[in-house]
NULO-931042 format. One record per residue (C-alpha): residue in one letter; x, y, z. Coordinates in pm, whole numbers, plus 50000, padded with zeros to 5 digits. Each point is the difference from the previous one (the first is absolute). Layout:
N
(pt A (X Y Z))
...
//
This chain:
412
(pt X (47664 47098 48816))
(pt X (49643 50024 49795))
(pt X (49739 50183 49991))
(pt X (49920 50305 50259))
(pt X (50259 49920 50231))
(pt X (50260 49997 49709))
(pt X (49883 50321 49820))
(pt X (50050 50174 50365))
(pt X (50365 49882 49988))
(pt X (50101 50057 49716))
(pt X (49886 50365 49999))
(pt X (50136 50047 50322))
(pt X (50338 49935 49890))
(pt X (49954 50197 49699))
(pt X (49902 50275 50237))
(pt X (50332 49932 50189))
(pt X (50230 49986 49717))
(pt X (49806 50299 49824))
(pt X (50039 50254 50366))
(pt X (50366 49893 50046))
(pt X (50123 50072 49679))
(pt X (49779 50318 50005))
(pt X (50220 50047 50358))
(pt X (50306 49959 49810))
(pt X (49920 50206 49681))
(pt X (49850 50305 50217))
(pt X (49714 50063 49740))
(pt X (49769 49831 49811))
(pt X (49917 50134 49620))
(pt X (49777 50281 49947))
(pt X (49907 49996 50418))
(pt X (50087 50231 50215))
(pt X (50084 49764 50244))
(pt X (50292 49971 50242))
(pt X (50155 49702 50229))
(pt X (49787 50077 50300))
(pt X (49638 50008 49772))
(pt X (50165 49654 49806))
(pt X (50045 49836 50322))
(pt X (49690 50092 50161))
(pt X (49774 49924 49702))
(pt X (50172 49678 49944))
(pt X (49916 49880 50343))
(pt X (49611 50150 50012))
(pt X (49994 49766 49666))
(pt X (50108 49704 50176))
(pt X (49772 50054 50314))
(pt X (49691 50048 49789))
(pt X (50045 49674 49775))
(pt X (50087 49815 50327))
(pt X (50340 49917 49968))
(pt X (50035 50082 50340))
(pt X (49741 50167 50274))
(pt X (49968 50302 50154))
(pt X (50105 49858 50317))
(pt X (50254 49821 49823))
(pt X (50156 50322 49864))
(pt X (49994 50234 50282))
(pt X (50227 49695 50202))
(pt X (50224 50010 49656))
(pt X (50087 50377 50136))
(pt X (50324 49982 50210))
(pt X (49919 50282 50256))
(pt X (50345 50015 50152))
(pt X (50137 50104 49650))
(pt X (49709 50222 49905))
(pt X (50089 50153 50359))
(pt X (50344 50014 49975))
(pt X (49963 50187 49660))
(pt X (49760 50233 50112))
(pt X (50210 50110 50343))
(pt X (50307 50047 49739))
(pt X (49834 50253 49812))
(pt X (49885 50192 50325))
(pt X (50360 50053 50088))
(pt X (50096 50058 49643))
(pt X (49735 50278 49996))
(pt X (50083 50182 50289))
(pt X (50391 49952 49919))
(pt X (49913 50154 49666))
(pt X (49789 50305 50156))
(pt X (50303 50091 50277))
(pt X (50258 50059 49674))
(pt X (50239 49685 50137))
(pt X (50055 49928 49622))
(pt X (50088 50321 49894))
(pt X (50218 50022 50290))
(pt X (50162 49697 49854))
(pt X (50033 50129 49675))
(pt X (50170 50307 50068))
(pt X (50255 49796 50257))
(pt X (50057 49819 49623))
(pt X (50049 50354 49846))
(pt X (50238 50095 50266))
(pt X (50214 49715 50071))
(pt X (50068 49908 49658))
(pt X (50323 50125 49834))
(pt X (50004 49848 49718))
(pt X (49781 49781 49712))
(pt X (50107 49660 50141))
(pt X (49952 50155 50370))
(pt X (49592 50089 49853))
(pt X (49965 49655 49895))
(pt X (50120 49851 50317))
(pt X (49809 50209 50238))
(pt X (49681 49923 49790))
(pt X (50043 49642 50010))
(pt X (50049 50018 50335))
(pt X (49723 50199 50080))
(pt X (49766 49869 49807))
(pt X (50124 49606 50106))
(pt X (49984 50075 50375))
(pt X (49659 50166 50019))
(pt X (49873 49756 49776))
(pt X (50014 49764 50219))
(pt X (49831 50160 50302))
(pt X (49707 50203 49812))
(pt X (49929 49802 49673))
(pt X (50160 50012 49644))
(pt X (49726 50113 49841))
(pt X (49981 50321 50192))
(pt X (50351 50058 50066))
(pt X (50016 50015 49567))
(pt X (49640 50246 50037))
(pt X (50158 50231 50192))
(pt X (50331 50043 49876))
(pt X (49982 49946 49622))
(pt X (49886 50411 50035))
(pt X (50301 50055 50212))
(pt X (50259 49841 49834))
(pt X (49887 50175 49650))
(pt X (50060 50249 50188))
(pt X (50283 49946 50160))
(pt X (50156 49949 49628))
(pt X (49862 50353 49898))
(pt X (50155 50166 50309))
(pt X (50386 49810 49906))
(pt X (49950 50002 49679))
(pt X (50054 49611 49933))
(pt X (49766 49788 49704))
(pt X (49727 49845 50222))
(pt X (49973 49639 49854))
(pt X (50269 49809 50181))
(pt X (49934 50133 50299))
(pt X (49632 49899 49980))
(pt X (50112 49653 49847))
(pt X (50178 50020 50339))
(pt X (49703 50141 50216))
(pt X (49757 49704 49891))
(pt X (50229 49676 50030))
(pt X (50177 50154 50403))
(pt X (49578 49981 50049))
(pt X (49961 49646 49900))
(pt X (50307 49868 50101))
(pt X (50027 50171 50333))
(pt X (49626 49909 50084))
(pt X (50100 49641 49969))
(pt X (50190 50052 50391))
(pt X (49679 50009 50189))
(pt X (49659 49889 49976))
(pt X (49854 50309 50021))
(pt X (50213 50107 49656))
(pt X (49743 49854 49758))
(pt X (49699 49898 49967))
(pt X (50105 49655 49901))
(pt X (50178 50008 50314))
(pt X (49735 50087 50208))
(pt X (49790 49684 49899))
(pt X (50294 49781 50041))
(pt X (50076 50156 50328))
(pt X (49642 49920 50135))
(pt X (49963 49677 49805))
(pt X (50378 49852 50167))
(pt X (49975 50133 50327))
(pt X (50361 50042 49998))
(pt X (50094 50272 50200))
(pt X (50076 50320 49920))
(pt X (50392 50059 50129))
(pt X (50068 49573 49831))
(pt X (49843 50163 49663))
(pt X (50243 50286 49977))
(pt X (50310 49806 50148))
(pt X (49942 49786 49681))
(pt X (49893 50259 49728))
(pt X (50165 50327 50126))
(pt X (50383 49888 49861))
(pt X (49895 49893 49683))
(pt X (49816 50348 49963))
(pt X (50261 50156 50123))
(pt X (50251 49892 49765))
(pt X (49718 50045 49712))
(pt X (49983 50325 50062))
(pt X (50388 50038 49943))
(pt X (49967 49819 49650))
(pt X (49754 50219 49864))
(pt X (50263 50268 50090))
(pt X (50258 49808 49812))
(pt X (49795 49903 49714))
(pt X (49852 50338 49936))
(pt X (50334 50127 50058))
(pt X (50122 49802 49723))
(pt X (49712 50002 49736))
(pt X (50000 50405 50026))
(pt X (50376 50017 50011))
(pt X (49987 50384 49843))
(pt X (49758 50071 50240))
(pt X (50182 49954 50297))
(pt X (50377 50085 49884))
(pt X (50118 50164 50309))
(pt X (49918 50345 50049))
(pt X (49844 50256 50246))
(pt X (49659 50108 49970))
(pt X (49846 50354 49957))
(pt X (49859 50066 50286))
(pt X (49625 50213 49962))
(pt X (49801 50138 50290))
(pt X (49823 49680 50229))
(pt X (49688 49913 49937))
(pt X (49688 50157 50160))
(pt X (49793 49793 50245))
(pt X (49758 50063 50247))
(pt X (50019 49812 50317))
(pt X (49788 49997 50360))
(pt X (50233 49920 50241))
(pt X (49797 49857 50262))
(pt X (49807 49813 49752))
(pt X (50357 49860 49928))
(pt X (50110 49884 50330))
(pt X (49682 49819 50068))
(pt X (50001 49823 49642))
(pt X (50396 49891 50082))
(pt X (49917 49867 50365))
(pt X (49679 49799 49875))
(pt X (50273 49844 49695))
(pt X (50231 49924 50338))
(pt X (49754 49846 50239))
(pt X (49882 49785 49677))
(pt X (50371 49892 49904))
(pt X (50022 49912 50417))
(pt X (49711 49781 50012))
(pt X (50073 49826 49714))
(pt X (50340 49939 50123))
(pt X (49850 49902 50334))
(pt X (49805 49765 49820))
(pt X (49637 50187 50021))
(pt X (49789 49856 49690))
(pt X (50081 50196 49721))
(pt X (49674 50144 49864))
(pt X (49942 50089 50376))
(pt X (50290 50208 50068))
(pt X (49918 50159 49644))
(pt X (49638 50044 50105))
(pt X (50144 50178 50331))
(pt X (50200 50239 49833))
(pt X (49737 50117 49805))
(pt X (49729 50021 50224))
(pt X (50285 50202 50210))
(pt X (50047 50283 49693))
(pt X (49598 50033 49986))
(pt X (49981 50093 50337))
(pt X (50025 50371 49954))
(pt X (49891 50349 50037))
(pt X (50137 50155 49699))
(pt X (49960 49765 49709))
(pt X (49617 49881 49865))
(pt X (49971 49663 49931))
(pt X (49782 50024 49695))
(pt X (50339 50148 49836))
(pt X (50185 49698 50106))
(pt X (49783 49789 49855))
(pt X (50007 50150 49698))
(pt X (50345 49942 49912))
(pt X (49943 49601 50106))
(pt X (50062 49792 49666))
(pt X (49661 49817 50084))
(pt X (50012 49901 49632))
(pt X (50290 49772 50108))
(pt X (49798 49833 50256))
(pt X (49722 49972 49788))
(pt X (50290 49802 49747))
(pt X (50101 49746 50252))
(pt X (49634 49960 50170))
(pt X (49931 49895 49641))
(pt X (50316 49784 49961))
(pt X (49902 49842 50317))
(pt X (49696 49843 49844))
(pt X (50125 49935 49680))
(pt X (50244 49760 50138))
(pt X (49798 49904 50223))
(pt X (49786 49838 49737))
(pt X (50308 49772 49919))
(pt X (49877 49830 50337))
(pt X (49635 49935 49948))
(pt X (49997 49910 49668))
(pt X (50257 49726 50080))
(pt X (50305 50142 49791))
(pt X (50235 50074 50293))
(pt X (50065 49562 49988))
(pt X (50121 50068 49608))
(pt X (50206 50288 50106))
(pt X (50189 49866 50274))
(pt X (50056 49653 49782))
(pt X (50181 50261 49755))
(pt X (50191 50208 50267))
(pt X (50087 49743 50313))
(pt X (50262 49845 49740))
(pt X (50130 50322 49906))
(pt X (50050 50112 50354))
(pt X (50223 49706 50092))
(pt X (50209 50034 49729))
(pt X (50115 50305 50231))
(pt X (50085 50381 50004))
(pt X (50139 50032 49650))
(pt X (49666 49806 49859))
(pt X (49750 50142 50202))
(pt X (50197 50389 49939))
(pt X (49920 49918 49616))
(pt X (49652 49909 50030))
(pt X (49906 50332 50186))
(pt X (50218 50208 49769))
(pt X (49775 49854 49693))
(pt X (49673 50044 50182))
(pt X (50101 50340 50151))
(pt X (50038 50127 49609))
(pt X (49699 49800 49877))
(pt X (49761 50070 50241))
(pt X (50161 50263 50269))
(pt X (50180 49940 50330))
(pt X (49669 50041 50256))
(pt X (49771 49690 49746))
(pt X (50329 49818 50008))
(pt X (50047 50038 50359))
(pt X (49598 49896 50060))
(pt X (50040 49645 49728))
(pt X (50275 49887 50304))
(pt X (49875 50096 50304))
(pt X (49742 49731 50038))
(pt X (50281 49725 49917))
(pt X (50298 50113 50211))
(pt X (49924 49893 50311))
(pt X (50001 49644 49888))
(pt X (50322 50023 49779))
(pt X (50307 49811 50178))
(pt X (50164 50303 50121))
(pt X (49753 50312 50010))
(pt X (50210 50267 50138))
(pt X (50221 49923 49720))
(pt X (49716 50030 49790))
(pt X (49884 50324 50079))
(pt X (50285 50246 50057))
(pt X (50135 49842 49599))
(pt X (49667 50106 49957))
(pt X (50037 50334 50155))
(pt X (50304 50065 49805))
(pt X (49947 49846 49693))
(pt X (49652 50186 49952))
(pt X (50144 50355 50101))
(pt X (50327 49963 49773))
(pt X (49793 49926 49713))
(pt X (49799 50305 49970))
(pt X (50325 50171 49927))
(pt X (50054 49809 49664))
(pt X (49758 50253 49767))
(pt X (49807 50281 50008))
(pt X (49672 49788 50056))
(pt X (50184 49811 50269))
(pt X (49820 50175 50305))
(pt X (49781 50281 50077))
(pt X (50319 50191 50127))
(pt X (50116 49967 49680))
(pt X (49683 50157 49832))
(pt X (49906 50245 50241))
(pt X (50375 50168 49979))
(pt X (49976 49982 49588))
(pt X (49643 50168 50030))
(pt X (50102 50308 50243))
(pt X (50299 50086 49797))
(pt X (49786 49933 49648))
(pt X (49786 50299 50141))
(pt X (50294 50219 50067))
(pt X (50136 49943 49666))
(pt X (50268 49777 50065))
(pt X (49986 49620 49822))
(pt X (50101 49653 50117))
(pt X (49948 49788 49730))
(pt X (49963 49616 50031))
(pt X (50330 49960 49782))
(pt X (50206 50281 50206))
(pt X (49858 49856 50333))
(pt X (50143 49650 49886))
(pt X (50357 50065 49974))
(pt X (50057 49978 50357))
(pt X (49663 49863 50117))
(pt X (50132 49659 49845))
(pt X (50335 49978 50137))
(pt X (49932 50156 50307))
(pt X (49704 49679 50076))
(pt X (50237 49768 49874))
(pt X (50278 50053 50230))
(pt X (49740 50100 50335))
(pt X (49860 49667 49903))
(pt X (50284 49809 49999))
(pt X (50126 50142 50315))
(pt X (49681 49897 50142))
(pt X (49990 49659 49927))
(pt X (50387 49951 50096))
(pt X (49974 50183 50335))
(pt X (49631 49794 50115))
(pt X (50187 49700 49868))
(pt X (50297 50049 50244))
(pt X (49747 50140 50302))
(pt X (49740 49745 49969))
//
């Protein structure tokens, strides 16, 4: 390419490369800038020197996923407002007996309503609880938030409304939303159980066998009817996406269900919605988008068709290296105009799903679960160091992986 046209290109990628490592960083130097601003910026950029139109980049925006998202964090909201995870966290409290019993009933916990309500929230809400929960039983918080943040990413891989990575593969596949689990929800399962193991094992003093000290429960506040209604809107959502319903419309549903109320103002809902995580993958959208109009998406799925039919274990590495380059949701975004046409696209997609999700357990940067549980329990004094957070964060995404890729390999 020469002259205009070429300069336009070449600055557009630039512009690409320069947002998604930006995305992947978190920061730029000496900005105050975060993932949602990088994102959005980086696509304005690319609109206004014409790498793609303005018509161009609002079809870029994938409305069912932006939709999905946004339902999600109505429920989320109004689940956090009745006091269902305190609730949660004091059933911990009072069912465990001893350390090993803690760590099982947080992985559990935090695996299971991962995958209904979203990682990333599951890890806002009860990073405060289970510091907490350590103070009351007297117990050295790090393991257990080690545990906390990997049952979130590994138990969000069972459903496709456990991730955001999910979510766009969910929409993007069509593959239905009972077929996703049936595929994903074992190999979660049993990931939850090695974490247990592994944690078990790299904090062997930790967990010699003992009872805990038992302190007072922990004080929440909860509205009961606010409760009931937030727990039948989760049920008739989990129904009509087992019914089949499309899945950001039974989300959508259950939402516009909790904001039908006397009781509860709506401008305080909405002030709890992450819309700076919309405003993220509105800007992702486009970014990627601009693959498509400046003619890259041809190079890309040269590169990536070849990989894909080498199979699972291939196509598992790929998105492990990406996920930790560039982070799991860009990752996700590079395949999803290319799938479709690879020689076996479900195939495709849920290696995708898991091999995207079990990365972000590998470091401390590996997801925003990871950073948002090291951030809440850096302001309560308690640190999670990238070196600490390794020794099981490695082995624990090493062995979830390769369970992965041997269980799709037997399934598919």
């Amino acid at each position: 390419m020469v002259g205009l046209e070429g300069i336009v290109y070449w600055l557009s990628l630039a512009i690409i490369v320069a947002t998604l490592i930006g995305v992947a960083v978190g920061r730029y130097p000496f900005l105050r800038m975060n993932r949602a601003t990088i994102a959005l910026t980086g696509a304005t950029a690319l609109i206004v020197l014409g790498a793609l139109t303005l018509e161009e980049a609002y079809a870029a925006l994938d409305l069912d996923t932006l939709t999905l998202l946004f339902a999600m964090m109505i429920l989320n909201v109004n689940l956090r407002r009745a006091g269902f995870f305190g609730v949660v966290g004091n059933g911990v409290v009072r069912f465990a007996h001893s350390s090993r019993q803690l760590l099982a009933l947080i992985i559990v916990a935090s695996g299971l309503l991962s995958a209904v309500f979203l990682n990333d929230t599951i890890v806002l809400v009860f990073t405060p609880l289970v510091l907490e929960i350590c103070a009351t039983v007297n117990r050295r918080p790090i393991p257990y938030l080690v545990a906390l943040v990997t049952a979130a990413n590994i138990g969000s891989t069972a459903t496709i409304t456990g991730n955001p990575q999910n979510m766009i593969i969910g929409v993007a596949s069509e593959i239905p939303f009972t077929h996703f689990t049936a595929y994903l929800g074992p190999v979660a399962l049993v990931g939850l159980a090695l974490i247990w193991v592994v944690l078990v094992w790299v904090y062997r003093q930790e967990f010699a066998p003992m009872r805990l000290t038992k302190s007072p429960m922990i004080e929440i506040r909860t509205e009961p009817s606010l409760l009931r209604k937030s727990l039948l809107a989760t049920g008739l959502m989990v129904m009509g996406l087992v019914l089949g319903m499309p899945i950001p419309l039974a989300a959508l549903a259950a939402a516009a269900l909790l904001l039908i109320s006397r009781r509860t103002e709506p401008e305080g809902v909405f002030r709890e919605v992450d819309w700076s995580l919309l405003v993220f993958f509105a800007g992702l959208f486009i970014v990627t988008g601009a693959l498509e109009t400046l003619g890259v998406s041809d190079t890309l799925f040269a590169l990536l068709q070849p990989i894909a039919e080498r199979g699972i274990l291939t196509l598992t590495a790929t998105g492990v290296v990406l996920s930790n380059l560039i982070s799991n949701v860009p990752a996700v975004l590079l395949f999803r105009p290319f799938v479709p046409s690879f020689p076996a696209p479900t195939q495709a997609w849920l290696t995708l799903a898991m091999a995207t999700t079990f990365a972000g357990n590998l470091t401390l940067l590996g997801s925003v679960a990871n950073l948002i549980v090291a951030e809440i329990a850096k302001r309560r004094g308690v640190e999670l160091s990238f070196g600490e957070y390794l020794r099981a964060g490695v082995p624990i995404t090493l062995l979830s992986l390769a369970l992965g890729v041997v269980w799709l390999a037997v399934v598919l």
